[in-house]
C-alpha positions as a Markdown table, in Angstrom:
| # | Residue | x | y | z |
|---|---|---|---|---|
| 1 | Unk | 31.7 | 37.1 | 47.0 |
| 2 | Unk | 33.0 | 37.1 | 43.4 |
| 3 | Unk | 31.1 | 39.3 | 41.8 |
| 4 | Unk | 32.3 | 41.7 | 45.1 |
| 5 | Unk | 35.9 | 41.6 | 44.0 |
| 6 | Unk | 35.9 | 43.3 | 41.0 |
| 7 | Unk | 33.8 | 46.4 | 42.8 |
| 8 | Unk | 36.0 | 46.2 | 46.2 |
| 9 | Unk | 39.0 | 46.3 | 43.5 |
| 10 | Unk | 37.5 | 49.4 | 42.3 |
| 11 | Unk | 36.8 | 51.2 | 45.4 |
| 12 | Unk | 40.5 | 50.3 | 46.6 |
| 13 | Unk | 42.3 | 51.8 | 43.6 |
| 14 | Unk | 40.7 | 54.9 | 43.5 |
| 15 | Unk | 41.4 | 55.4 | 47.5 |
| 16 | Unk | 44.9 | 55.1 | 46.7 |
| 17 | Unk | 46.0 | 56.0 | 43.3 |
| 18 | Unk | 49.0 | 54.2 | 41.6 |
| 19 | Unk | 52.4 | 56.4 | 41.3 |
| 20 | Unk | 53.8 | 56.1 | 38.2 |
| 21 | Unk | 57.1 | 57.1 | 39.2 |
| 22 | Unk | 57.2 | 54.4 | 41.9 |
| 23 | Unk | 56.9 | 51.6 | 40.0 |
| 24 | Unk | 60.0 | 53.4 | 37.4 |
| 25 | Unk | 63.4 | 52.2 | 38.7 |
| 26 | Unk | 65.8 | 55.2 | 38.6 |
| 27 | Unk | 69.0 | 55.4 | 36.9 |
| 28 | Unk | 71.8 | 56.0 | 38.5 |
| 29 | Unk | 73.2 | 59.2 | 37.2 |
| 30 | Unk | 76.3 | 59.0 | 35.1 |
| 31 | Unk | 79.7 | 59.9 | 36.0 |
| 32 | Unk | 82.0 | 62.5 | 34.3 |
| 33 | Unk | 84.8 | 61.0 | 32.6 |
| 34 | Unk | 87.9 | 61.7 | 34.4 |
| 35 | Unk | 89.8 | 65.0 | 32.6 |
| 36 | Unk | 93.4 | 65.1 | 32.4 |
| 37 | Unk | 93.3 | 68.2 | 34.5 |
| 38 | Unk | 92.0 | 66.7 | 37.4 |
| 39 | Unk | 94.7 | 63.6 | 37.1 |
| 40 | Unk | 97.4 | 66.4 | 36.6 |
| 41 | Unk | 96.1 | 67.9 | 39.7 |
| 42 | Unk | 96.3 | 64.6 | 41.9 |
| 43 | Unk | 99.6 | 64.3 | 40.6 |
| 44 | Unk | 100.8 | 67.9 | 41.7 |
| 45 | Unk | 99.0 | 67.3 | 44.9 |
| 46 | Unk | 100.9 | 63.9 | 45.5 |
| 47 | Unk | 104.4 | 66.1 | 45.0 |
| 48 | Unk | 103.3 | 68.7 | 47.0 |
| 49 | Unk | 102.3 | 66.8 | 50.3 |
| 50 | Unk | 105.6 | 64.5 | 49.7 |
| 51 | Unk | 107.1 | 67.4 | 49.5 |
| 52 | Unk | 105.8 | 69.0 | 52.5 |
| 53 | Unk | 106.3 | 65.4 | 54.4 |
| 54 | Unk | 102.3 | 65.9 | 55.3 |
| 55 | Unk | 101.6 | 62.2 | 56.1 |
| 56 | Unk | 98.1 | 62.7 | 56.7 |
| 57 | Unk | 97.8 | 64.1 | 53.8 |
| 58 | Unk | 99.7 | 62.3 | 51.6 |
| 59 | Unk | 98.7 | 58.4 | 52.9 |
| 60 | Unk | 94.7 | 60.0 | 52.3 |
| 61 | Unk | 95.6 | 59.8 | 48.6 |
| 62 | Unk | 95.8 | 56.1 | 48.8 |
| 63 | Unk | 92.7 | 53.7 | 48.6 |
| 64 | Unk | 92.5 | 51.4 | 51.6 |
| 65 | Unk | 92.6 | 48.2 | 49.0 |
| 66 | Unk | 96.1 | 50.1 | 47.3 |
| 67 | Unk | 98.7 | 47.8 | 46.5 |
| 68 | Unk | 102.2 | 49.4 | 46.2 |
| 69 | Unk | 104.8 | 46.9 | 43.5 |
| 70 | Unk | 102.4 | 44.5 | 43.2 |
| 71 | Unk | 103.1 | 43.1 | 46.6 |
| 72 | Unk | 102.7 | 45.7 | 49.4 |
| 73 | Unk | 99.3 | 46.2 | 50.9 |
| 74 | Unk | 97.6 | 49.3 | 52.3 |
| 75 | Unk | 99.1 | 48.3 | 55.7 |
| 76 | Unk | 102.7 | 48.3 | 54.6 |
| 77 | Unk | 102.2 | 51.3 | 52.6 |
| 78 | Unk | 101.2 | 53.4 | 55.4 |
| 79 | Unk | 103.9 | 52.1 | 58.2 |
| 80 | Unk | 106.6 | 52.5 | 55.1 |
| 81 | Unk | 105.5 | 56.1 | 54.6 |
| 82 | Unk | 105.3 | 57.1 | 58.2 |
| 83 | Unk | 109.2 | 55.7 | 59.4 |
| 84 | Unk | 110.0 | 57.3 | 55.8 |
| 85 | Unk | 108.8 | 60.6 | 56.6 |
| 86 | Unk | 110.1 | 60.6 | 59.8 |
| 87 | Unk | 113.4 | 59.7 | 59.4 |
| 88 | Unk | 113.9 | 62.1 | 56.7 |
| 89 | Unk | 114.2 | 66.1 | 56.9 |
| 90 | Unk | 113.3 | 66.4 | 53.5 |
| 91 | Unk | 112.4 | 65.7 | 49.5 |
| 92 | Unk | 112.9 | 67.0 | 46.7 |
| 93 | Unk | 110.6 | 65.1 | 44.1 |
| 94 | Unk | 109.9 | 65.5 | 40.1 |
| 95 | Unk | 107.7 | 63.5 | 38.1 |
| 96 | Unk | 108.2 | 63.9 | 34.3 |
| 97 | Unk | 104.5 | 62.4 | 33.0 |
| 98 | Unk | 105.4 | 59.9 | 30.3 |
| 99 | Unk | 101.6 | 58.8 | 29.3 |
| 100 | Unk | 98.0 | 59.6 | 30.7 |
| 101 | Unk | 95.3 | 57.2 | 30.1 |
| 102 | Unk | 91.7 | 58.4 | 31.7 |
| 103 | Unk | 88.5 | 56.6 | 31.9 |
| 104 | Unk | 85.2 | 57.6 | 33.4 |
| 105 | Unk | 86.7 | 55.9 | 36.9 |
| 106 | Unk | 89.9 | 56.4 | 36.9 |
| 107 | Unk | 93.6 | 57.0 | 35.2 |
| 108 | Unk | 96.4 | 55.0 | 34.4 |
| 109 | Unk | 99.6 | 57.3 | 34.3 |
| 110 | Unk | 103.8 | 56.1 | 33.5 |
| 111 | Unk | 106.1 | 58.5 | 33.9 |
| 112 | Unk | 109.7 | 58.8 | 35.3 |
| 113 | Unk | 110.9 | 60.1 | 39.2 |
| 114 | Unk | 113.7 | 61.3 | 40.9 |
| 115 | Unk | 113.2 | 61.4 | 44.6 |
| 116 | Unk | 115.8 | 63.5 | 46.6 |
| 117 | Unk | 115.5 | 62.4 | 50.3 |
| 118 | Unk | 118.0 | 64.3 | 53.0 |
| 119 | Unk | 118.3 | 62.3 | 56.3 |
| 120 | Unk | 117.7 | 63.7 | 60.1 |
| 121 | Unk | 120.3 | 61.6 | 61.6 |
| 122 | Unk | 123.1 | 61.7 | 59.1 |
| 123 | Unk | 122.5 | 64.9 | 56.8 |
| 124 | Unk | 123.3 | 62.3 | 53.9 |
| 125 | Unk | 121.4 | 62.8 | 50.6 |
| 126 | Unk | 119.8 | 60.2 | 48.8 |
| 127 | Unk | 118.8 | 60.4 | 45.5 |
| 128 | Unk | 116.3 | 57.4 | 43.7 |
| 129 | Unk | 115.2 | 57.6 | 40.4 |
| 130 | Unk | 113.0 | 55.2 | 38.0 |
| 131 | Unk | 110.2 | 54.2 | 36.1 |
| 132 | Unk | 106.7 | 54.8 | 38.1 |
| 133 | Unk | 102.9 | 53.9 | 37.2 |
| 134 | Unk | 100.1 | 55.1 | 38.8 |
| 135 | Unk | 97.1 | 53.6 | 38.7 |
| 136 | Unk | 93.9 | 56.1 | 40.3 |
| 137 | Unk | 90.1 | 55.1 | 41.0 |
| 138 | Unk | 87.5 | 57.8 | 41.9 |
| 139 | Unk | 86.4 | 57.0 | 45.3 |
| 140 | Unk | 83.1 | 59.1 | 46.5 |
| 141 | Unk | 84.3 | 61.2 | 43.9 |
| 142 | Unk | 87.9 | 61.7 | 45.2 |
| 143 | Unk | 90.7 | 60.2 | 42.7 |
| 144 | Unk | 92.7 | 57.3 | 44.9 |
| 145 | Unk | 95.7 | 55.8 | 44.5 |
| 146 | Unk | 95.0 | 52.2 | 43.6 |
| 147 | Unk | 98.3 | 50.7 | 42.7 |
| 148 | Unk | 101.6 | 52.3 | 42.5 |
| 149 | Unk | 104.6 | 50.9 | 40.9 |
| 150 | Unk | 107.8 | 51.8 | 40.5 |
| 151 | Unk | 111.7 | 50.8 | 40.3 |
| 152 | Unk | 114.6 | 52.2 | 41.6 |
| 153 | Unk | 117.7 | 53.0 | 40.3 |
| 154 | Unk | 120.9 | 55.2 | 41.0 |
């Protein structure tokens, strides 16, 4: 029976032939570093769907592990947004970009608001400025909102 191995060893192998690429691993294939273009873009798409009070829209830019002042979880963020939106009849929103920071999976943007918000109810206007940061992730290839921060002042 041992001196049949070596022959039935034989006759195996050459029935079915090793694959060379099987036995390589692959490599996942690398991601683009993040351009500034693409964060200006978010940025102009964040605005834009404020703007337009699109809440669809605008709460899809957030990851669902966002975190908005450090304390307030997807959850909150997206019941804040809604009774926001629909108490208001409109914005008005700039963003003057204050620093960009890219990396291949993300950004890390400060910068300075001033939020304009007029009121259904009332027809009062609101204005809120401040300090914001924006913290993005690429998520199957989309750029997220990860954290936001920001202050407020009049």
């Amino acid at each position: 029976m041992s001196k049949l191995l070596p022959f039935l060893l034989v006759i195996l192998l050459s029935i079915s032939p090793l694959s060379l690429e099987a036995q390589v691993p692959s490599q996942p294939e690398p991601l683009q570093a993040l351009t500034k273009k693409e964060v200006k873009k978010f940025l102009n798409d964040y605005i834009n769907l404020y703007m337009k009070m699109d809440f669809d829209g605008f709460v899809a830019l957030f990851s669902k592990g966002a975190v908005e002042n450090r304390m307030y979880p997807y959850g909150f963020i997206y019941k804040g947004y809604r009774n926001n939106f629909e108490m208001s009849k409109s914005f008005q929103y700039k963003l003057t970009i204050y620093s960009m920071k890219t990396h291949d999976q993300g950004a890390f943007v400060t910068g300075r608001y001033v939020l304009s918000q007029t009121f259904r109810k009332w027809g009062k206007k609101k204005v809120y400025k401040g300090d914001i940061q924006f913290d993005l992730v690429r998520e199957s290839g989309s750029l997220k909102i990860r954290e936001l921060n920001y202050g407020m002042s009049r």
